[in-house]
FIDRENPA-32200 format. One record per residue (C-alpha): x, y, z; residue number from 1; residue in three letters; chain. Coordinates in steps of 0.1 Angstrom, whole numbers, always signed. Each point is the difference from the previous one (the first is absolute). Example, Ala and Ser with C-alpha at 12.3 -4.5 7.8 and 13.67 -1.06 7.14 Angstrom:
! residues 2
> +123; -45; +78; 1; ALA; A
> +14; +34; -7; 2; SER; A
END
This chain:
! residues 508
> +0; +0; +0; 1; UNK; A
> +27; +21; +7; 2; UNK; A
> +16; -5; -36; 3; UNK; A
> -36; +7; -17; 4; UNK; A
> +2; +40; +23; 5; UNK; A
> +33; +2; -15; 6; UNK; A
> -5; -7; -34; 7; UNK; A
> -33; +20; +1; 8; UNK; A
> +21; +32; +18; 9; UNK; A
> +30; -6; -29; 10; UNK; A
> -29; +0; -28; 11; UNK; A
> -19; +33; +17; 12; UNK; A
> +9; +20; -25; 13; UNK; A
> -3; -18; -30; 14; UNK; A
> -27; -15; -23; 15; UNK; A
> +7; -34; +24; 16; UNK; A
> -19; +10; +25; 17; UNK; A
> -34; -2; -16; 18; UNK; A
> +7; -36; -10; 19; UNK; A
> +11; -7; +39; 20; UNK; A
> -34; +15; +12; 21; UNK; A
> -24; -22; -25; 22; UNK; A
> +22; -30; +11; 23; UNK; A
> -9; +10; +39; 24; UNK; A
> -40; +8; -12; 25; UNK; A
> -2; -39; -14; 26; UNK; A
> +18; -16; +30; 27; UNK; A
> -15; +16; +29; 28; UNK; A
> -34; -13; -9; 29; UNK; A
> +13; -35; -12; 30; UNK; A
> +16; -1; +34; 31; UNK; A
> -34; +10; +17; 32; UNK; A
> -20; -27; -17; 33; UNK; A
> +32; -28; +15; 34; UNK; A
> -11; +15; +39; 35; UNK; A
> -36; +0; -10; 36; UNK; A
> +3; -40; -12; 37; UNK; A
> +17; -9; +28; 38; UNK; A
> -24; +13; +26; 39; UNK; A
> -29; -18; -24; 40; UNK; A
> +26; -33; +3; 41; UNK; A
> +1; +6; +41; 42; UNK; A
> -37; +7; +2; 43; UNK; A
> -9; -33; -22; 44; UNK; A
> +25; -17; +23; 45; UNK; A
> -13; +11; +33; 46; UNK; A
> -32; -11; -12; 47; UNK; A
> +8; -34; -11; 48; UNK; A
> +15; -4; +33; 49; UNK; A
> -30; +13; +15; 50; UNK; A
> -19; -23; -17; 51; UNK; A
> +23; -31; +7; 52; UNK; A
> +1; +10; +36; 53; UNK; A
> -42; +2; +1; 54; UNK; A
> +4; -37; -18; 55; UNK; A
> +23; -12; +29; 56; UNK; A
> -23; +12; +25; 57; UNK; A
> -32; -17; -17; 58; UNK; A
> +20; -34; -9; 59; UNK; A
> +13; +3; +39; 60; UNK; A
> -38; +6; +12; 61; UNK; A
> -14; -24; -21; 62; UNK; A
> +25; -24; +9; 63; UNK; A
> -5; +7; +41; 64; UNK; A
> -40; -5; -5; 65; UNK; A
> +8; -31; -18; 66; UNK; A
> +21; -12; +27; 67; UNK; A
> -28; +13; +30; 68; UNK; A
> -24; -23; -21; 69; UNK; A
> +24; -30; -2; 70; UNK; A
> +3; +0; +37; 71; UNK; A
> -38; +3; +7; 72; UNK; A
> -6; -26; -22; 73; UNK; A
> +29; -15; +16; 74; UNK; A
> -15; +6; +37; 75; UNK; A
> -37; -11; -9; 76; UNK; A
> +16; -32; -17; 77; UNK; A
> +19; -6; +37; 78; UNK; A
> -33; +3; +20; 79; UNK; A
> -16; -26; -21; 80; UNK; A
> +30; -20; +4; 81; UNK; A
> -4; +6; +40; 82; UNK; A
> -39; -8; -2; 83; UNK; A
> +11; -33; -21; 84; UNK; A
> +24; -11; +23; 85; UNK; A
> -26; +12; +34; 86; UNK; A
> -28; -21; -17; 87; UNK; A
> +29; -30; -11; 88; UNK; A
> +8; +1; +36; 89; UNK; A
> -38; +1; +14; 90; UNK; A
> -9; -32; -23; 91; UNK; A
> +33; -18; +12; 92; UNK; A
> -12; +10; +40; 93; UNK; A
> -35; -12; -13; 94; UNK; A
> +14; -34; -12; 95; UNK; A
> +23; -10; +28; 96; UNK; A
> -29; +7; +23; 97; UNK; A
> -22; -22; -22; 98; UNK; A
> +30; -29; -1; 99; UNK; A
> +5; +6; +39; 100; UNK; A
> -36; -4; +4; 101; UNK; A
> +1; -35; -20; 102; UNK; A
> +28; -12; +15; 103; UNK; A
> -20; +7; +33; 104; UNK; A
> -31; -23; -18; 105; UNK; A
> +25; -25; -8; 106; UNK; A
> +17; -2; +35; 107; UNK; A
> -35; -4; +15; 108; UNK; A
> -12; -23; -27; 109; UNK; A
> +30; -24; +10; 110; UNK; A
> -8; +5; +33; 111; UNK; A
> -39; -9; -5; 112; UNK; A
> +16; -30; -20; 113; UNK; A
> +20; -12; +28; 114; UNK; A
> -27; +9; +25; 115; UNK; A
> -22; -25; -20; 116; UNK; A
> +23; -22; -2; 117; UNK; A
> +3; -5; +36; 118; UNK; A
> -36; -3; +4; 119; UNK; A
> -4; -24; -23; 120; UNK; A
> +27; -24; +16; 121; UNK; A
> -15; +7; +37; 122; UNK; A
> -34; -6; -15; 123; UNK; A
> +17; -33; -15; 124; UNK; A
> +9; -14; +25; 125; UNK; A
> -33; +13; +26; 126; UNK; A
> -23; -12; -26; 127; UNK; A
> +23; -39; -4; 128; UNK; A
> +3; +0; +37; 129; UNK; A
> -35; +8; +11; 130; UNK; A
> -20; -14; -25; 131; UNK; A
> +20; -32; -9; 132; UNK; A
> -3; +16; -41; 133; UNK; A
> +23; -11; -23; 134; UNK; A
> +26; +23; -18; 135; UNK; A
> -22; +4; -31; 136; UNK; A
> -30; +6; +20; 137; UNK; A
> +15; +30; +17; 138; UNK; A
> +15; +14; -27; 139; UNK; A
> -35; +2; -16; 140; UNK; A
> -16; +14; +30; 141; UNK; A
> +30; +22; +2; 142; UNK; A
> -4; +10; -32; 143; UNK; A
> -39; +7; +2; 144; UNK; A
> +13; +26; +27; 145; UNK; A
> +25; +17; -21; 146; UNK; A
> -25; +2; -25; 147; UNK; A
> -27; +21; +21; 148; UNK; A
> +27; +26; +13; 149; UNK; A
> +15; +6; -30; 150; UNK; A
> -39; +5; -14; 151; UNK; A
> +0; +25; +25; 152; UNK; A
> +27; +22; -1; 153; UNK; A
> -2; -5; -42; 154; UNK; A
> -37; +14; +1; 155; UNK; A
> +15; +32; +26; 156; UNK; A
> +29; +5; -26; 157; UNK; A
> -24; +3; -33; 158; UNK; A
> -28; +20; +24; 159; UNK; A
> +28; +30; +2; 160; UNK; A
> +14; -9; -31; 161; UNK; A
> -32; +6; -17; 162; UNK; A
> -7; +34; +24; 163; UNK; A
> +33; +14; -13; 164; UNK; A
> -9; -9; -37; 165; UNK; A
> -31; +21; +7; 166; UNK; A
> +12; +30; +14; 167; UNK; A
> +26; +0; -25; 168; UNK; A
> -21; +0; -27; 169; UNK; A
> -22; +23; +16; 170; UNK; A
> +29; +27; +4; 171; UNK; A
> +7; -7; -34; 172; UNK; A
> -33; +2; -19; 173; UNK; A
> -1; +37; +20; 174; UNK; A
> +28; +10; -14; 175; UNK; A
> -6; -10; -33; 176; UNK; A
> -35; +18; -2; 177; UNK; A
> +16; +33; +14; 178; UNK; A
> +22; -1; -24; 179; UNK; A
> -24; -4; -29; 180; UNK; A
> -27; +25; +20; 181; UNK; A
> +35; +24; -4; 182; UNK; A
> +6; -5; -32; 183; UNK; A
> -38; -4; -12; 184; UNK; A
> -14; +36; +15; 185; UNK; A
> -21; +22; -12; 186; UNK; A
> -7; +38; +12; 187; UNK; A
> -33; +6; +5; 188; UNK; A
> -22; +30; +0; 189; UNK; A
> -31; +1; +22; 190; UNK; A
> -27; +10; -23; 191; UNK; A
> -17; +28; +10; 192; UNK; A
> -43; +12; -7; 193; UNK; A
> +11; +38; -10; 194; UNK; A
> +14; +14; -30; 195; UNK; A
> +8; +37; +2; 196; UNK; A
> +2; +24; -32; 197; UNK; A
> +18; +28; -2; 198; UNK; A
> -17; +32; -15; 199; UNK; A
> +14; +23; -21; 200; UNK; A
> -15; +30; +20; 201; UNK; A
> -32; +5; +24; 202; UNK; A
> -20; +11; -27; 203; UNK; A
> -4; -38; -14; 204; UNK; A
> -15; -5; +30; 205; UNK; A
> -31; +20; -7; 206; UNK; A
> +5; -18; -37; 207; UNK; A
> -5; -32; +12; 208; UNK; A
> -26; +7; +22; 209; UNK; A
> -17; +15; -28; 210; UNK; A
> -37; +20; +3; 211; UNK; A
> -18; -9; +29; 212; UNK; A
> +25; -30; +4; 213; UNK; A
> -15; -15; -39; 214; UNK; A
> +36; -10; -8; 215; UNK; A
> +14; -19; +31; 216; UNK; A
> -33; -18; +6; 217; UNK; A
> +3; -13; -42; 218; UNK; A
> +37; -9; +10; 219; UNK; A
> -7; -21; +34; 220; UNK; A
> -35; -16; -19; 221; UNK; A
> +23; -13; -29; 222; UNK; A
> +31; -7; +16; 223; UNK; A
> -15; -14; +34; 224; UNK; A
> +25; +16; +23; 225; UNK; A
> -1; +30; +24; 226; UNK; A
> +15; +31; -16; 227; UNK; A
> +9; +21; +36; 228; UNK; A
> +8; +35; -8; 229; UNK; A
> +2; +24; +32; 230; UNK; A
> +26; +29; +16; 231; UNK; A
> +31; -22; -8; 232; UNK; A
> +19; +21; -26; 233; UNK; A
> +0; -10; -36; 234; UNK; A
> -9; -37; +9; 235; UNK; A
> -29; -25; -8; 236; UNK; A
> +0; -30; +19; 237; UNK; A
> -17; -34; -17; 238; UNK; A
> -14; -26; +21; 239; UNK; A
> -11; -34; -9; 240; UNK; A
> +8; -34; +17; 241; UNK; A
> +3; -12; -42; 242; UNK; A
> +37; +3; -8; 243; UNK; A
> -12; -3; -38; 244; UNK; A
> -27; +24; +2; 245; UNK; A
> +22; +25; +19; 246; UNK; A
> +26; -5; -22; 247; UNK; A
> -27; +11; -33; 248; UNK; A
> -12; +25; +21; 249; UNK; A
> +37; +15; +6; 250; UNK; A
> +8; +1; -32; 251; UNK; A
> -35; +16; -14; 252; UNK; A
> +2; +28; +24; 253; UNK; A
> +40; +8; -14; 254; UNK; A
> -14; -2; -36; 255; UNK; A
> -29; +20; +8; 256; UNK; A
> +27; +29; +14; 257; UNK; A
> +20; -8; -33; 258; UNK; A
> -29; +6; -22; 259; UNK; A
> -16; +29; +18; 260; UNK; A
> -33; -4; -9; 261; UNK; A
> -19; -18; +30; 262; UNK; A
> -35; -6; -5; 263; UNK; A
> -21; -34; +7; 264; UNK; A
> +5; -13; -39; 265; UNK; A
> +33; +7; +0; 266; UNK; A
> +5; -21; +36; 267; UNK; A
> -16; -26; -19; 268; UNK; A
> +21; -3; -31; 269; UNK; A
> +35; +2; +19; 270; UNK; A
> -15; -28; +27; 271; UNK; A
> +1; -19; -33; 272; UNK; A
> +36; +8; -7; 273; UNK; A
> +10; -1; +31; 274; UNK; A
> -12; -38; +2; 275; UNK; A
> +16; -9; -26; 276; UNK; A
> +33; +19; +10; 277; UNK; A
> -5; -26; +32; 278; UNK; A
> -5; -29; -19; 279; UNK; A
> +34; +6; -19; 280; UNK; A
> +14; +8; +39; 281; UNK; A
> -15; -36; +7; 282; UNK; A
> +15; -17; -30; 283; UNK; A
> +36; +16; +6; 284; UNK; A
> -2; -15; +41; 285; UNK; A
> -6; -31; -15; 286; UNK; A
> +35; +1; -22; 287; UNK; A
> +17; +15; +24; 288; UNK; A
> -6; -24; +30; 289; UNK; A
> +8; -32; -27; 290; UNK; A
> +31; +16; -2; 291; UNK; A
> +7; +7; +35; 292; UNK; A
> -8; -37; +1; 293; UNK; A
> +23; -9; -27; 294; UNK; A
> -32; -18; -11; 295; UNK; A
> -4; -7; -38; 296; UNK; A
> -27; -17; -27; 297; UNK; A
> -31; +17; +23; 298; UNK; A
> -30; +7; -22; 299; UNK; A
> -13; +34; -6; 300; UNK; A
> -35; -6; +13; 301; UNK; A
> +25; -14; +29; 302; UNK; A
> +21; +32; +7; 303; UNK; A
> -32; +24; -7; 304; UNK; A
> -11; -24; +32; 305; UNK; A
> +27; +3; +20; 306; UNK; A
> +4; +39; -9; 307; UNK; A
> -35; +5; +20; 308; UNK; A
> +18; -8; +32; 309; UNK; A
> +18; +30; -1; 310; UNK; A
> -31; +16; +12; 311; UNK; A
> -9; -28; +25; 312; UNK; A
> +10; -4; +33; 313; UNK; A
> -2; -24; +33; 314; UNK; A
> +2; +11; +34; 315; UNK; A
> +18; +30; -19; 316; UNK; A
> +22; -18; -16; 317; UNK; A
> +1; +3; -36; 318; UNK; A
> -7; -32; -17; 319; UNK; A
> +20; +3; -30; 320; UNK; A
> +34; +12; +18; 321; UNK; A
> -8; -35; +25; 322; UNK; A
> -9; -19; -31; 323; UNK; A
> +42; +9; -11; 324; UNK; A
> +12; -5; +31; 325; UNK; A
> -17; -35; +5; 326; UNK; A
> +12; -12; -30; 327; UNK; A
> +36; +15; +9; 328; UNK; A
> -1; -21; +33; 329; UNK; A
> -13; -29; -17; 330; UNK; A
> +32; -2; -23; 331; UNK; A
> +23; +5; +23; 332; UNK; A
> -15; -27; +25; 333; UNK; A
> +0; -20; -33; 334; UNK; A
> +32; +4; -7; 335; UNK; A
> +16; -9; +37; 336; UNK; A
> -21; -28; +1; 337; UNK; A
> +8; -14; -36; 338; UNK; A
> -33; -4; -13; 339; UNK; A
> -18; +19; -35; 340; UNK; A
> +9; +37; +12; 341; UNK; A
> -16; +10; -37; 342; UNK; A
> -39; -15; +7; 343; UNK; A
> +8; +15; +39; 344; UNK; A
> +3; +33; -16; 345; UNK; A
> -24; +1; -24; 346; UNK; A
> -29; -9; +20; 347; UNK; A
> +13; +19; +28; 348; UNK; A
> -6; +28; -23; 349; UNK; A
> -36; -10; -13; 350; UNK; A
> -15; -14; +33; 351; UNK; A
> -15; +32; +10; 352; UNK; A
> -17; +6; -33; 353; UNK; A
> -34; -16; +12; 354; UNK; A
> -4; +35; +17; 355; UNK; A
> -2; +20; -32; 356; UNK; A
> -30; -20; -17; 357; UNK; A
> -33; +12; -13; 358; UNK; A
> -33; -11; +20; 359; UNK; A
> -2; -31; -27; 360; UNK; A
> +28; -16; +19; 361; UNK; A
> -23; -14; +32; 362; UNK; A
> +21; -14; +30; 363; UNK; A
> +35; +0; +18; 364; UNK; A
> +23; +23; -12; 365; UNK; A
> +24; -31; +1; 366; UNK; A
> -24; -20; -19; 367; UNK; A
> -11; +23; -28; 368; UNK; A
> +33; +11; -9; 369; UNK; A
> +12; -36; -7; 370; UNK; A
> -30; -1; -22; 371; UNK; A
> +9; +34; -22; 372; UNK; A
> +34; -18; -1; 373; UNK; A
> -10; -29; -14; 374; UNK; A
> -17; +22; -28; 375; UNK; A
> +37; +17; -5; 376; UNK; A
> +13; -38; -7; 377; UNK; A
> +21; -2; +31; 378; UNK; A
> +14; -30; +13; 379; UNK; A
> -10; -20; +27; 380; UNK; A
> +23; +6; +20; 381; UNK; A
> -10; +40; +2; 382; UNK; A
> -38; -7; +3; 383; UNK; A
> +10; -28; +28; 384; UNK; A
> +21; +29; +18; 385; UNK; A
> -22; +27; -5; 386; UNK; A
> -31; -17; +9; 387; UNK; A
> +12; -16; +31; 388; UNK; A
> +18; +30; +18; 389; UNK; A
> -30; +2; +22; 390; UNK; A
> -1; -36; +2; 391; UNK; A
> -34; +2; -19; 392; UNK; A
> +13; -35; -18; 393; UNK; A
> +29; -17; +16; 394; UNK; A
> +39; +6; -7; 395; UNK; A
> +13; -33; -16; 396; UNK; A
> +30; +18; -16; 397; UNK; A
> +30; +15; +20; 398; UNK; A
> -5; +29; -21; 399; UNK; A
> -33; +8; +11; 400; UNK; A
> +9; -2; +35; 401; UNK; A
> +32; +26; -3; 402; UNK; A
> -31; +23; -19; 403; UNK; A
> -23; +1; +36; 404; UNK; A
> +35; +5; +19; 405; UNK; A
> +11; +26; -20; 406; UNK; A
> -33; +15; -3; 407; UNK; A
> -3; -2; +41; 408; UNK; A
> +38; +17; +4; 409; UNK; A
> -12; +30; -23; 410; UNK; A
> -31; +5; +18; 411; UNK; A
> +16; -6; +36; 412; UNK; A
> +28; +17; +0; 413; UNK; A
> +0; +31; +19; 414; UNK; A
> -11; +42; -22; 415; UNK; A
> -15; -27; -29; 416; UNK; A
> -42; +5; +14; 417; UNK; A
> -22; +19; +22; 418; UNK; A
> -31; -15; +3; 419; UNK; A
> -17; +30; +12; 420; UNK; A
> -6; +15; -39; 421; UNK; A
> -6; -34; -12; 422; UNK; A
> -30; -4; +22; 423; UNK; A
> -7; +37; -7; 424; UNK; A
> -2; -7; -38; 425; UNK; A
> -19; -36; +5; 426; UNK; A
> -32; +22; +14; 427; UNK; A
> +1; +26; -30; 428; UNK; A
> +0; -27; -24; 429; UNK; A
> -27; -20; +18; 430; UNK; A
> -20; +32; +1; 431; UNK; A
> +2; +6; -38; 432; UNK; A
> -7; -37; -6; 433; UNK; A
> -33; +2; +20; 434; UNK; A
> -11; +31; -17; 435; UNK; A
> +4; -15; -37; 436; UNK; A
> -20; -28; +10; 437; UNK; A
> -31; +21; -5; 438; UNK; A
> -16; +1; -31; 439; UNK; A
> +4; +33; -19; 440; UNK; A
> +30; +10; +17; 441; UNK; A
> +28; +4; -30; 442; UNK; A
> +26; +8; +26; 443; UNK; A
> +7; +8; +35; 444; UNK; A
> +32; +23; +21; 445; UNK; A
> +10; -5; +34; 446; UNK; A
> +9; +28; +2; 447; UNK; A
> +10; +29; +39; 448; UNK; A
> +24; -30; +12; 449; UNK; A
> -31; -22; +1; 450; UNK; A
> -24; +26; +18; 451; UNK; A
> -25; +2; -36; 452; UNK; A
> -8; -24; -32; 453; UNK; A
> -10; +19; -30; 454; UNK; A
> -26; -20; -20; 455; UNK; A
> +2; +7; -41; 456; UNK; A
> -36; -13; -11; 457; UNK; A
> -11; -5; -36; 458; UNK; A
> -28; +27; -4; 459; UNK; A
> -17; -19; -25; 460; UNK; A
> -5; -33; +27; 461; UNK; A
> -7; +23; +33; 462; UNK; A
> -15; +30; +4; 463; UNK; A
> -2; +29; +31; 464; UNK; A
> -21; -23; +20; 465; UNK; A
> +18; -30; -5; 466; UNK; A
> +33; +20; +4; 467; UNK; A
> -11; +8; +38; 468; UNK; A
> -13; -37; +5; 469; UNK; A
> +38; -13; -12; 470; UNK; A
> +11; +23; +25; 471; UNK; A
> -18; -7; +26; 472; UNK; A
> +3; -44; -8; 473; UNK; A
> +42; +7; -5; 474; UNK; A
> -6; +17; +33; 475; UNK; A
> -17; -31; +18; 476; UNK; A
> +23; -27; -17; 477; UNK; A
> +33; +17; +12; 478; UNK; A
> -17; +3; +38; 479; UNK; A
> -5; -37; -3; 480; UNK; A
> +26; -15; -13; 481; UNK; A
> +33; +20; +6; 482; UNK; A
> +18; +11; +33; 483; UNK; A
> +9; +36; -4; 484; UNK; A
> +13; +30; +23; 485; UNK; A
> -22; +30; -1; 486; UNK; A
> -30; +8; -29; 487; UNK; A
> +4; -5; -39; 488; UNK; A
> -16; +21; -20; 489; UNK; A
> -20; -16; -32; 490; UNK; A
> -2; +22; -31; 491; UNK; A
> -16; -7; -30; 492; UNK; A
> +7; +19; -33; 493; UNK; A
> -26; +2; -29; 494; UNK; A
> +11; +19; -27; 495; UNK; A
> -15; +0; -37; 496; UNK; A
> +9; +19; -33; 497; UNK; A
> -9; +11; -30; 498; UNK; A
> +26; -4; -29; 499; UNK; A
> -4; +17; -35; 500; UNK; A
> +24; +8; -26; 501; UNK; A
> +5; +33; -21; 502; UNK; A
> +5; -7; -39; 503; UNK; A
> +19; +24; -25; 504; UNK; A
> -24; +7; -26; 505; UNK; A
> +37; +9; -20; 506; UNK; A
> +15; -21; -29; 507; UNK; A
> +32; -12; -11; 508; UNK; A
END
């Protein structure tokens, strides 16, 4: 550098210098892009060591969880080494005591053995002595002895042999039908009489109701339910012991808020929708329980059956859901006992359907659904199992008895019934089937939890008069032949119309 100042000094004054000064111009900034690419190389350096550093410290923390894993796993495989080796030593214990305890059978066997044997020679030699017998003589006599003490003390070993056999068995037949009731279970939901609608605002209320209460008496006259409507805010509560008739009247009501227009025609036409909306409800309970079953190859007048006990219930426990679990508990008992677990299931599933047939089917429940199932081209088997699991006919198959034991275990197990609302809903039926058994009625409510029975009567076959005369002979039969807390009221609805139709006179 210090030869360059010279030479630029000894050239000051000549044409040199300019050249010296364009050679500085181009070297300064060549020497400022060298510094600028080596601070880029020491930034992309510290970087990648940055980075690799970061890698180390992952690989290192990845490695250390590995290694915190390895000895858990390593510590929960040396606790089931200890519980090996605790229950190893518990069965070796177990065993010497059982070989100490037949070494102590053996000892006193021998001993019994020589005991006898002693006897025998003293009773020898009493017998020869006193009796003058000869040695063949005694030994039978001695013999005849042996014979009734051993008779003895075999019938006490096989009396508490056979006592252990039983409790045994007993302990073990408990703990197999836990274990299926476990595994078998089904949640149940106690059915209930209400169904409460939400309303959109309070002024549907006074919709409903209609003018001078026209709409809400059309919806409880075609539905048969009790429509309550009072202070409770933006509610409607529906009443009816009927799950299937609360069910249409449910669904009306919400398709009469849909629609908005809520007059006594229109309750009629979307009762008609809504039972038909019910029926598909029906239809799809029937699938679904089959497959909850894991039951196959049912008819479809069979599953449209069983669908109806969706909306039946015993002591408040709904028939179709027990129907499942019966058949569940049925294949499992099946199944730890070795014997057809598929014919266990399937009329596990169907035994119940007795309960959803029409008036034509006269008799046990039991009984009449055998019969329906001998229609459907079931097999023997099924209509022996379903028919006898109220021993209606006898049990000759082992299949038929697991159906009445697993039917017993899903109705006795504890939350399953509660007989109070199965007696409840025995006297609301019984009153409706008393008052259709008058001529003219076309059909009849229990209706206010029991407390009144609205009579529908054909107009045509009873008129005003008679209509008070029904009431008053409903009246008379109900005092007479039913037990009942309080007064029931007896009404009786005559109601006729006129239809016409309004023809457009236009063409085309």
């Amino acid at each position: 550098m210090t030869q360059l100042a010279q030479a630029i000094a000894a050239a000051a004054g000549t044409g040199t210098f300019v050249v010296i000064a364009l050679y500085l111009g181009l070297i300064r900034p060549a020497r400022a892009a060298v510094d600028q690419e080596r601070r880029d190389l020491k930034e992309r350096a510290d970087r990648t060591l940055n980075d690799a550093r970061a890698d180390a410290e992952r690989i290192v923390r990845v490695a250390n969880e590995e290694i915190r894993e390895r000895q858990a796993n390593q510590k929960r495989d040396e606790l089931r080494l200890e519980q090996k080796e605790t229950q190893l030593e518990e069965r070796r214990l177990k065993l010497e005591s059982q070989e100490e305890g037949l070494l102590k059978e053996q000892r006193a066997a021998l001993e019994r053995e020589e005991s006898i044997d002693r006897r025998s020679r003293a009773i020898e030699e009493e017998i020869q002595r006193v009796a003058g017998l000869s040695a063949a003589e005694a030994k039978g006599v001695y013999l005849a002895q042996i014979e009734a003490e051993f008779h003895e003390i075999g019938m006490k070993k096989a009396k508490e042999a056979e006592l252990r056999a039983v409790t045994e068995i007993e302990r073990k037949a408990k703990k197999v039908v836990l274990d299926v009731i476990q595994r078998s279970v089904v949640d149940y939901v106690t059915e209930a009489t209400l169904a409460v609608v939400e309303l959109p605002s309070e002024d549907m209320k006074g919709r409903i109701i209609g003018r001078e209460g026209r709409n809400i008496r059309a919806f409880e006259q075609v539905t048969g339910v009790d429509l309550i409507i009072d202070e409770t805010p933006e509610a409607a509560v529906i009443s009816s012991f009927d799950p299937v008739r609360r069910e249409t009247a449910r669904l009306t009501l919400m398709n009469l808020m849909l629609d908005g227009r809520i007059h006594p025609v229109r309750i009629e036409e979307l009762y008609e929708k809504a039972q038909t909306e019910v029926s598909r409800m029906i239809l799809e309970a029937g699938e679904r329980a089959a497959e909850r079953a894991n039951v196959s190859g049912l008819t479809a007048k069979t599953i449209e059956t069983m669908g109806r006990l969706r909306f039946r219930t015993s002591y408040a426990q709904n028939v179709l859901d027990h129907s499942v679990e019966v058949a569940r508990l049925a294949e499992n008992l099946a199944f730890e006992l070795g014997l057809n677990a598929e014919l266990a299931k399937r009329a596990g599933l169907l035994h119940d359907i007795g309960k959803a047939l029409g008036p034509e089917f006269e008799g046990p429940h039991a009984l009449t659904g055998m019969e329906f199932l001998r229609t459907q081209g079931e097999k023997d088997g099924i209509l022996l199992a379903v028919g006898a699991h109220h021993n209606d006919i006898e049990p000759t198959s082992a299949e038929a008895v697991l159906v009445i034991v697993a039917d017993t275990i899903s109705a006795a197990r504890p939350g399953a019934r509660r007989e109070n609302l199965e007696n409840y809903l025995k006297r609301l039926t019984s009153l409706e089937a008393l008052a259709n058994d008058f001529p003219g009625v076309e059909r009849s409510y229990a209706v206010q939890a029991g407390r009144e029975v609205r009579l529908i009567v054909r107009p045509e076959e009873i008129d005003d008069l008679g209509a008070s005369r029904l009431a008053s002979a409903v009246a008379q039969r109900i005092e007479t032949e039913m037990d009942y807390p309080g007064q029931i009221k007896i009404t009786v609805i005559r109601e006729r119309r006129a239809v016409n139709y309004a023809k457009s006179k236009q063409k085309g």
